[in-house]
N, C-alpha and C positions, 0 to 999 in steps of 0.2 A: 504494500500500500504506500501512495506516495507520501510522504510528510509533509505537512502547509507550512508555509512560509509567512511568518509574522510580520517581518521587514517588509513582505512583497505586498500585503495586505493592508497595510499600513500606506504605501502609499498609492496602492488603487484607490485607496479611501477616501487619500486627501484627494486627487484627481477627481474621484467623484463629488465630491463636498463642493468644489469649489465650484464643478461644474453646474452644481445646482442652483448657485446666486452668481451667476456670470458675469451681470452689470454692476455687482457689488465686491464680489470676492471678499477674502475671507480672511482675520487679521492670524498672526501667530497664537494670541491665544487662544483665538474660535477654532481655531485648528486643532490645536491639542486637546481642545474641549470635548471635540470632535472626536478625536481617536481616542479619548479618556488615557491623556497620556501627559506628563510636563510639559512646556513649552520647549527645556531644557533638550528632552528627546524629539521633539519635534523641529528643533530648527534646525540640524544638518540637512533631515531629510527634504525641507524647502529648500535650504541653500542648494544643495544636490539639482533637485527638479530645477529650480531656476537659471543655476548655472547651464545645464541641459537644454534650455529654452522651451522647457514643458509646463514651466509657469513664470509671468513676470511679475515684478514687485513694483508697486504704487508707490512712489519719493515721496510724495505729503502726505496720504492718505495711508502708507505703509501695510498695503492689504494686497494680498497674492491673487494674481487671476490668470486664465489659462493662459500660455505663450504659442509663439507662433511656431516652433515644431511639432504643433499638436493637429498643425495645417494639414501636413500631407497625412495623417491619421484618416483628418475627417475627410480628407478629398477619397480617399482609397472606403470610406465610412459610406459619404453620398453617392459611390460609384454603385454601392451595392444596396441604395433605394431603391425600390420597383417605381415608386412615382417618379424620383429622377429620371430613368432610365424613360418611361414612359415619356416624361413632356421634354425631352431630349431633342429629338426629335421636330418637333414644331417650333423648338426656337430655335434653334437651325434654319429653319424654313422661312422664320419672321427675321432673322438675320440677313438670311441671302435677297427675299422680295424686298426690304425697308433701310437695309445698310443699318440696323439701329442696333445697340448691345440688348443683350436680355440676359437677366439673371433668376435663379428659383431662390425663394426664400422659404426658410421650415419656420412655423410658429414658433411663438414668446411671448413674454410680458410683458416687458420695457423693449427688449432688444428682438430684431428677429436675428435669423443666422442665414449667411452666404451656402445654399446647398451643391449651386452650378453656375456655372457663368459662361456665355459664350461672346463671344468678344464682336463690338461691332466694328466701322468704318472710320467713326472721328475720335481724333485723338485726344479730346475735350471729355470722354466718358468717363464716369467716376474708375478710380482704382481698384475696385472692390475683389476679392479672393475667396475661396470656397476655403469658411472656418472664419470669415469676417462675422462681428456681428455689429450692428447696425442698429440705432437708437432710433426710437417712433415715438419721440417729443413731436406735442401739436406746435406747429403745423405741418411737420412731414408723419407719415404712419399713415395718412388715407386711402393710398394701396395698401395698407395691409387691414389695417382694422375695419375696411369695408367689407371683411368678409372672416372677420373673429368673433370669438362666441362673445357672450353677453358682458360677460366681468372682464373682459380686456378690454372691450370696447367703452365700459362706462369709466376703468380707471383711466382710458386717454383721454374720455372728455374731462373729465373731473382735472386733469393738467390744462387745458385752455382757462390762460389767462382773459382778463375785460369782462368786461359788460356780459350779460345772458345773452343780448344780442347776438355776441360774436359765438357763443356756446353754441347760439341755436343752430348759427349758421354752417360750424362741422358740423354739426347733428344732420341736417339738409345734408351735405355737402356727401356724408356717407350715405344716407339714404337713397340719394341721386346716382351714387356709384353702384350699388346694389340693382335697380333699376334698372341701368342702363346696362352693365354686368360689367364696367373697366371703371377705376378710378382715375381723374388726371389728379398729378401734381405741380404745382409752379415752382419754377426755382428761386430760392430766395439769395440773397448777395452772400449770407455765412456759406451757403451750399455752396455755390462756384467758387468762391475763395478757396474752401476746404479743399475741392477737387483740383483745382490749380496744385496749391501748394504740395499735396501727397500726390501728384503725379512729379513736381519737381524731387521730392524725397526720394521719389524711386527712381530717379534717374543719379543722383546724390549717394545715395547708400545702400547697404547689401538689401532689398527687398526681404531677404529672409530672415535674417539677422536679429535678433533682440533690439538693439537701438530703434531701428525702423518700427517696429515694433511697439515698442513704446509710445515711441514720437506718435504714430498712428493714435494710439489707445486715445493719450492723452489732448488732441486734436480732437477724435470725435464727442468726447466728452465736452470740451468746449464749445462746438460746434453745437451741442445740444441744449445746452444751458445759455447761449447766445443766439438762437435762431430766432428769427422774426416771427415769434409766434402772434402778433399783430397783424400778420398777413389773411387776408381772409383766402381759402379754399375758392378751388371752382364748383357753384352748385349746378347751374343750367351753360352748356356751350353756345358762345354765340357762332355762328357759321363765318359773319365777316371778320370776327375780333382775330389779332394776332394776339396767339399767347406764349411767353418765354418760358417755356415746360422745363420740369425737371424729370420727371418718372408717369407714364403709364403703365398702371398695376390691374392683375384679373387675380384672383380665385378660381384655386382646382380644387374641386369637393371631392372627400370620399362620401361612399353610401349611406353614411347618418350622416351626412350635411356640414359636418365639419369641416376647418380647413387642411388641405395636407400640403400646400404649397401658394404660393404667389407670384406669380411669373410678371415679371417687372421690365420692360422697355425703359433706355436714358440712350445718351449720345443725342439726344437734338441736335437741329438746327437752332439757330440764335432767336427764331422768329417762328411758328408756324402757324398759320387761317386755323379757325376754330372748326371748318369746313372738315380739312385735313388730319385734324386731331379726332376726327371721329371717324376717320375711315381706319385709321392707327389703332385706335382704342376695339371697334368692332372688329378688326381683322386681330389685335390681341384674346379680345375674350372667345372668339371662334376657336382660339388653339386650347385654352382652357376648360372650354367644353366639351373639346375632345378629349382632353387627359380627365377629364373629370367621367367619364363613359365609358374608358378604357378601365377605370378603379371599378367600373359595377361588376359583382358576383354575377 
């Protein structure tokens, strides 16, 4: 019989712990709290993982959260999604007809997660990687929580700042995506900035690398806590209006209605007729309905 490994256990453990509050992660001593063990015993084995680049450490906040060689894990993780594998396929499809990037995102709470990414035509598209996660502070998330269960979707609104007015208006805003069956989103100025700057980073430093890494973490956290959440949402498209998009988002349901993915269009153009954002958005949600069809029993 083999004999368990305590050591190894220990720090599956903490991988799993932290993996559970991923926008938060987890200080030294919630850790050891965690594995009912000192702090004393538990910090080589973070220094360990960290060094490793299996977890990184927060400089002000001093809380450990996943690191980026946990990337190619989860890439070789999403390969062996049947949903990935499934809506694979149509962004490809929506890549090669549109020139535009498309990524899948797996539900969350605060954050979703990067599950696929297929890369578009302009070089202006966000940086994003399978193992990225991504903050759904209002006013970005309306591709995603147009199509999350009940308690995600009240604790985003419950984050919109202003007046009820502006409350109502994501409220509308998702409802109208539901509807129509694609969410738009507009880009706000933290958004293009952010995306500027982490595409200069990756051209700067090891993309894989801890630093980068960091630099990233710490960026989109900013990015979240700075966004123009004063921005109102699109509720009704005008067909004349140009509008400076950030993301086209649809929902892939499995058979109880839940969400199993979010298939998201970026790389814009600087400008597009509100005409044209609804052939984008209906040619998005057509491929969504078919991964969502390929899910039924």
């Amino acid at each position: 019989m083999t004999r368990p490994s305590p050591q190894t256990e220990r720090l599956v453990a903490i991988v799993d712990a932290i993996a559970e509050r991923p926008e938060d992660g987890l200080t030294l001593s919630e850790v050891a709290r965690h594995l009912a063990v000192t702090p004393a015993t538990c910090h080589p084995m973070l220094v360990s993982l960290t060094g490793l680049g299996w977890l990184v450490r927060h400089p002000v906040r001093r809380t450990y959260r996943l690191g980026p060689a946990l990337v190619t894990v989860g890439r070789a993780a999403s390969r062996g999604l049947g949903v990935v594998d499934l809506a694979r396929p149509g962004m490809e499809r929506l890549r090669d007809d549109l020139g535009l990037g498309c990524i899948a995102l797996t539900p969350g709470e605060a954050h979703v997660t990067v599950a696929e990414v297929v890369r578009g035509e302009s070089a202006s598209e966000p940086r994003v990687r399978v193992g990225d996660q991504i903050p759904i502070a209002p006013p970005l998330g309306v591709g995603y929580v147009g199509w999350a269960d009940p308690p995600t979707l009240r604790r985003w609104l419950d984050a919109v700042t202003g007046d009820p007015a502006q409350r109502a208006r994501h409220e509308a805003a998702v409802q109208a995506s539901r509807a129509r069956g694609y969410a738009v989103e507009l880009a706000t100025a933290v958004d293009t900035e952010l995306g500027r700057t982490l595409a200069a980073l990756d051209e700067q430093l090891d993309v894989g690398g801890p630093a980068a890494a960091r630099l990233r973490t710490l960026m989109e956290e900013i990015a979240a806590e700075l966004g123009e959440t004063g921005q109102d949402p699109v509720v009704d498209l005008d067909p004349a209006h140009e509008y400076r998009l950030g993301r086209i988002g649809a929902g892939v349901l499995d058979p109880a209605g839940d969400v199993a993915l979010v298939l998201v269009l970026h790389g814009f153009p600087t400008r597009v007729p509100g005409a044209r954002v609804a052939e984008i958005g209906e040619r998005l949600a057509a491929v969504a309905r078919e991964v969502s069809a390929k899910l039924a029993p």
